[in-house]
VOGU-3710 file (C-alpha; in Angstrom, 3 decimals, decimal comma):
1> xxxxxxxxxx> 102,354/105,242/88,520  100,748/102,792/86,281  101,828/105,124/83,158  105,604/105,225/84,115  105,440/101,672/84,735  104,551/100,858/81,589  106,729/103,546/79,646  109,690/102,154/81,425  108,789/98,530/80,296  108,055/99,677/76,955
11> xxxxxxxxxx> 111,855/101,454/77,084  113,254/98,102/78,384  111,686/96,212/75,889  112,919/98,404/73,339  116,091/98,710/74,863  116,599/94,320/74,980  115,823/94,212/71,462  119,058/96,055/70,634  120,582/94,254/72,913  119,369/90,651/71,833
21> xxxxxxxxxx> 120,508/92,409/68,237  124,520/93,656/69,677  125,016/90,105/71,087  124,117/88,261/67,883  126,785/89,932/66,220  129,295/89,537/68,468  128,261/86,210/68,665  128,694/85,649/64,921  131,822/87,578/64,517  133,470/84,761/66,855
31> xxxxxxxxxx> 133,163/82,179/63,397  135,471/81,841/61,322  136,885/79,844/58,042  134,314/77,337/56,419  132,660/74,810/57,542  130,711/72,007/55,794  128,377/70,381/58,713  127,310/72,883/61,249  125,059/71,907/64,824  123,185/74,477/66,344
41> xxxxxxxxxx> 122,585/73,811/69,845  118,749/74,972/71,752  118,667/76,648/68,242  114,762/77,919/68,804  113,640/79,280/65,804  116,508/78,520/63,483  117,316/82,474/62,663  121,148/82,481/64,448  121,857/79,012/63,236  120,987/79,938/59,596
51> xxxxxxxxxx> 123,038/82,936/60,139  125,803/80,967/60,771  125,595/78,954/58,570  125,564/81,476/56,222  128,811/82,756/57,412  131,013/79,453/56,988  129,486/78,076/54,586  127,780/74,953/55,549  125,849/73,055/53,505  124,765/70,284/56,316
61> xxxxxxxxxx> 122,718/72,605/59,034  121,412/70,225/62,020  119,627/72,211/65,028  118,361/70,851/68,438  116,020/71,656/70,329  113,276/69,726/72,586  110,516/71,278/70,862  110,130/72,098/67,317  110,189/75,774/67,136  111,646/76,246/63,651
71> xxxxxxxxxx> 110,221/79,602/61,843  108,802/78,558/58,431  111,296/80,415/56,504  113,895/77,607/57,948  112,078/74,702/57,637  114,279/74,086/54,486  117,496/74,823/55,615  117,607/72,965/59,545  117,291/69,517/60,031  115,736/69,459/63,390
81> xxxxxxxxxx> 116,462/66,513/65,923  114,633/66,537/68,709  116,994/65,847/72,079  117,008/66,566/75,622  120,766/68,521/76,160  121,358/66,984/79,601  121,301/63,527/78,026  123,672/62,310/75,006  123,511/64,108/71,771  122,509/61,097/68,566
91> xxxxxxxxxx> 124,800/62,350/66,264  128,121/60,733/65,018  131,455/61,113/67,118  133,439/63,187/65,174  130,947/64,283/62,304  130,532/67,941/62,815  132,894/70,710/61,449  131,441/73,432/63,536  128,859/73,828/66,970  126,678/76,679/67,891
101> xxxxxxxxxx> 125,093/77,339/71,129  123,409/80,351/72,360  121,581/80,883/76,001  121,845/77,084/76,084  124,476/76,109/78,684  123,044/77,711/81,470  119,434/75,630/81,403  121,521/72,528/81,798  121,974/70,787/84,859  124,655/68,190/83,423
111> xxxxxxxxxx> 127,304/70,480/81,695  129,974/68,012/82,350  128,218/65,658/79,498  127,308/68,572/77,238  131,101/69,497/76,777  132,084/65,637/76,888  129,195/65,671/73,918  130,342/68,449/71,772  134,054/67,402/72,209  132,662/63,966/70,977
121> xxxxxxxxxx> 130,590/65,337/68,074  133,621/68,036/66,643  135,898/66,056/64,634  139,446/67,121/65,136  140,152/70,498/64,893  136,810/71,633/64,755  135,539/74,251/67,083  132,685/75,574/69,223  131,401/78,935/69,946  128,920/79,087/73,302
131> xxxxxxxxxx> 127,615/81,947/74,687  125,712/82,486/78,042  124,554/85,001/80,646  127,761/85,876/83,532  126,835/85,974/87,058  129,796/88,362/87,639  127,952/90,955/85,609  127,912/94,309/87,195  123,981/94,225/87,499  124,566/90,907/88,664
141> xxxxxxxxxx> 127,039/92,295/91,679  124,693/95,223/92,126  121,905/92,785/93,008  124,031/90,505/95,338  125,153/94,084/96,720  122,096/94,864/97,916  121,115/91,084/99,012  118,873/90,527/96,368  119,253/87,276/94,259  121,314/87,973/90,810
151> xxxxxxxxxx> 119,335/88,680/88,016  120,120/85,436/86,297  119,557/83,058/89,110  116,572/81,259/89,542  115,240/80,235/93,556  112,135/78,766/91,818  111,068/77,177/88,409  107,717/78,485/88,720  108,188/82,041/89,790  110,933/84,608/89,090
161> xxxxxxxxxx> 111,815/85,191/92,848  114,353/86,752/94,877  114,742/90,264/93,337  111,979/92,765/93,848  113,875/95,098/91,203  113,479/92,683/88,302  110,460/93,549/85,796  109,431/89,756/86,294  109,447/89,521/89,451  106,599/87,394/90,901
171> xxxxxxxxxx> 105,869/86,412/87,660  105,663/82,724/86,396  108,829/81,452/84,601  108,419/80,745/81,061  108,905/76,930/79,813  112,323/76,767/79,166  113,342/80,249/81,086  114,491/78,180/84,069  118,542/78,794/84,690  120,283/76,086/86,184
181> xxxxxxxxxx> 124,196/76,787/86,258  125,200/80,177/86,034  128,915/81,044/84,716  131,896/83,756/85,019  134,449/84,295/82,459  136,390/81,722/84,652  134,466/79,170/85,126  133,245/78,909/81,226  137,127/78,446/79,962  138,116/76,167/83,045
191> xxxxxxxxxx> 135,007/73,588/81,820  136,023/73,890/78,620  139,816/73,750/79,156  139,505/70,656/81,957  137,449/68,684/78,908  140,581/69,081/76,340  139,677/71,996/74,237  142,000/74,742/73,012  140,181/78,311/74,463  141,101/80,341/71,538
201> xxxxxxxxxx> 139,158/83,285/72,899  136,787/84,636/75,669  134,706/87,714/75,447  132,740/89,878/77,231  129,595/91,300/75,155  128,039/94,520/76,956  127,221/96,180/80,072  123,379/96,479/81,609  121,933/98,496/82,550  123,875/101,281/84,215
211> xxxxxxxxxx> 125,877/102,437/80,996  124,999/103,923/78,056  124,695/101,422/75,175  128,059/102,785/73,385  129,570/103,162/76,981  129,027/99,444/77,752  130,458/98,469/73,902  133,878/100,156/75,531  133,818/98,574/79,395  133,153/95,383/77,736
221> xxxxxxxxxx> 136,615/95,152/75,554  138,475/96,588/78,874  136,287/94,519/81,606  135,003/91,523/80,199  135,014/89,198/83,591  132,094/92,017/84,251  130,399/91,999/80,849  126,499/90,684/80,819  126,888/88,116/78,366  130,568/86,257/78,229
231> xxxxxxxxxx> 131,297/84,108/75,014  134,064/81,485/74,238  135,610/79,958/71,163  136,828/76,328/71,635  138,743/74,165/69,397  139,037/70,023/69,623  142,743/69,487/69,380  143,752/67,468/66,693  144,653/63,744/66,807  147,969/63,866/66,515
241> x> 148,808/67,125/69,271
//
């Protein structure tokens, strides 16, 4: 038992990596044009904010994050500010060309602010890509299906609890692990939308864990309300619309 145990972790493990990998670049693919002053939101180690900043250009990289996490091989490109995301971010109003924010959004218990806050930071016309886990995800529904808590909610900040057929179950929560608000397709433009951006698109980014890899690349263009991950691009209309 103890051998299949741990060649099925092993195969998730293995199997999340190309995951974490997919999403990244369908994440990045969702930039676009140039832009000179980029903000990476709960940017970690630095390695998808660098990336895209690569991509548009920008010359002006800011990152936050509560702790400093930054791999060495960023130290030089990220200026890190240290900020809690459920409290105003100190940066300029209307400073920033372009935001990034990956598994951010759903640690946050005041996402009202944090969309008042990057509306406030873009400078007109700029735009915002945020991606985050969907609690309409099939495994999601599967879960809820069978009474079990979804995958991504949390019942506890110390222990992952609720659903016996997660890997972690029972096991502590990692510091900043902890999901707070939990999102469908729906409710990430409707935030988004209520807060006076322009939703210029919404995706869905793969299917776990009952498809094949390639399989879930083709549900998610047809089903994206369903997808695992869901992604939006927003834009700050300009001044004079």
């Amino acid at each position: 038992m103890n051998i299949l145990k741990t060649l099925f972790y092993n195969k998730f493990n293995s199997w999340h990596k190309g995951l974490t990998k997919y999403r990244h670049k369908v994440f990045l693919s969702l930039f676009e044009g140039h832009g000179d002053k980029l903000l990476g939101l709960g940017c970690g180690d630095g390695g998808l904010t660098c990336n895209v900043g690569m991509k548009v250009g920008a010359s002006d990289i800011k990152g936050i994050d509560l702790k400093d996490n930054i791999a060495q091989e960023y130290k030089n490109k990220i200026q890190l500010i240290n900020c809690d995301l459920n409290s105003s971010i100190p940066i300029s109003s209307g400073s920033i060309d372009i935001v990034s924010g990956d598994q951010i959004i759903e640690h946050l218990y005041n996402t009202d602010l944090f969309v008042n806050e990057i509306h406030r930071i873009l400078r007109p016309g700029g735009y915002a890509v945020i991606c985050t886990e969907n609690l309409a995800s099939l495994h999601n529904l599967f879960a809820l299906l069978l009474g079990k808590q979804a995958f991504s909610q949390f019942v506890s900040s110390k222990y992952k609890l609720g659903n016996s057929l997660t890997p972690h179950y029972k096991k502590p929560v990692k510091e900043g692990y902890f999901h707070v608000q939990i999102f469908t397709i729906e409710g990430l433009r409707d935030i988004f939308e209520f807060y006076n951006f322009e939703v210029e698109k919404l995706v869905g980014i793969i299917y776990f864990p009952f498809l094949p890899f390639w399989t879930g690349m083709i549900f998610e263009k047809i089903f994206p309300a369903h997808a695992q991950f869901i992604a939006v691009r927003v834009r700050k209309k300009a001044s004079h619309e």
